[in-house]
C-alpha positions in Angstrom: -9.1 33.6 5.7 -6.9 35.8 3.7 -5.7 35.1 -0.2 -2.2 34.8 1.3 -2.3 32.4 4.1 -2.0 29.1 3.7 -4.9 26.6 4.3 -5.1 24.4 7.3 -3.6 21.0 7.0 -5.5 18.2 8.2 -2.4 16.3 8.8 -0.7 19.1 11.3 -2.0 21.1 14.0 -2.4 24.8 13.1 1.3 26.7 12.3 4.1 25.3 10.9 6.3 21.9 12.9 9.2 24.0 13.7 7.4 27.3 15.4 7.5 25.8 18.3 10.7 25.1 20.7 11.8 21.6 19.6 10.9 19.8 16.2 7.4 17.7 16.3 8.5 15.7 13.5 8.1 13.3 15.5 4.2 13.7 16.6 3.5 14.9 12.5 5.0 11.2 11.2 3.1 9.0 14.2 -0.1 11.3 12.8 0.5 10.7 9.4 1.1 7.1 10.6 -1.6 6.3 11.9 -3.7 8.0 9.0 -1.9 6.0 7.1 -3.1 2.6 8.9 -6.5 3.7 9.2 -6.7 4.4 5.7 -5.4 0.7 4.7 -7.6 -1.0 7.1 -10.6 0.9 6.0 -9.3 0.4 2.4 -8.9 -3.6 3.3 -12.4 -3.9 4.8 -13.9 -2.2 1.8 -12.0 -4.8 -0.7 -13.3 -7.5 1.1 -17.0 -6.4 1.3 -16.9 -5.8 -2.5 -15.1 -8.8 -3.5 -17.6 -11.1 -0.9 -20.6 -9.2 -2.8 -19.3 -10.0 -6.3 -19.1 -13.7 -4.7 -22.7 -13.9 -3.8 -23.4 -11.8 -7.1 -23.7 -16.2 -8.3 -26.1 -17.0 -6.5 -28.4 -14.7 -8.1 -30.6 -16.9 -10.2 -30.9 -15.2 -13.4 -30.1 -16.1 -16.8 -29.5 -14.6 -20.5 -27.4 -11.8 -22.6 -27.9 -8.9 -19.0 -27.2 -12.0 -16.7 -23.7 -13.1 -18.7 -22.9 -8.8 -19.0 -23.6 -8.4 -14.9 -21.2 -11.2 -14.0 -18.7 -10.6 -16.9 -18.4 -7.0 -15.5 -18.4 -8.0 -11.6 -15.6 -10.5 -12.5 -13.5 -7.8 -14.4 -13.7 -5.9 -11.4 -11.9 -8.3 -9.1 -8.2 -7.5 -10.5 -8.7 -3.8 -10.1 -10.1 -4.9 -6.1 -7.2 -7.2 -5.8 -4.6 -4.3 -6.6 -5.9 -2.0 -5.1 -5.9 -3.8 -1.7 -2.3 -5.4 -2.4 -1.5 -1.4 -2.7 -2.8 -0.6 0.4 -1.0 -2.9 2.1 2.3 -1.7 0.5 1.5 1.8 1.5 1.1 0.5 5.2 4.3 -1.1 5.0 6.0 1.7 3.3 4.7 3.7 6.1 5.6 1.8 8.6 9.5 1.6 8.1 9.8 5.4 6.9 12.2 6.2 9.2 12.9 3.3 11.1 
């Protein structure tokens, strides 16, 4: 690939939306779309697998100054897991009505 040309989007096919007769805005925002949802779903699935291992993280039987650090540190992590699956979500729906 040359220095000048731009790189491949993963988002668009090859070329530019408006090369070809008629606009595929259209097909570029259902892609992006639907990126979009399979990014939050993945994102929402991941939040819950981390937040049911810090759950079962307390029924580790274990006890002393590392035991107290582990689970301080797995419960400061639940806020950041929290947001960051309440953002997803409001990416999804942001997504969603773009346009509409």
């Amino acid at each position: 690939m040359s220095a000048f040309q731009p790189a491949p989007s993963p988002f668009a096919p090859q070329g530019t939306a408006f090369a070809a007769p008629g606009c595929r805005c259209h097909v570029v925002v259902a892609e992006g779309r639907a990126l979009v949802s399979s990014a939050a779903a993945g994102t929402a699935l991941d939040c819950d697998g981390a937040l049911a291992a810090i759950a079962s993280s307390r029924s580790i039987v274990w006890e002393g100054a590392a035991a107290d650090l582990f689970r301080e540190r797995l419960d400061g992590m639940r806020a950041p897991i929290d947001g960051l699956d309440v953002d997803a979500g409001a990416t999804l729906r942001l997504a969603d009505t773009a346009g509409a």
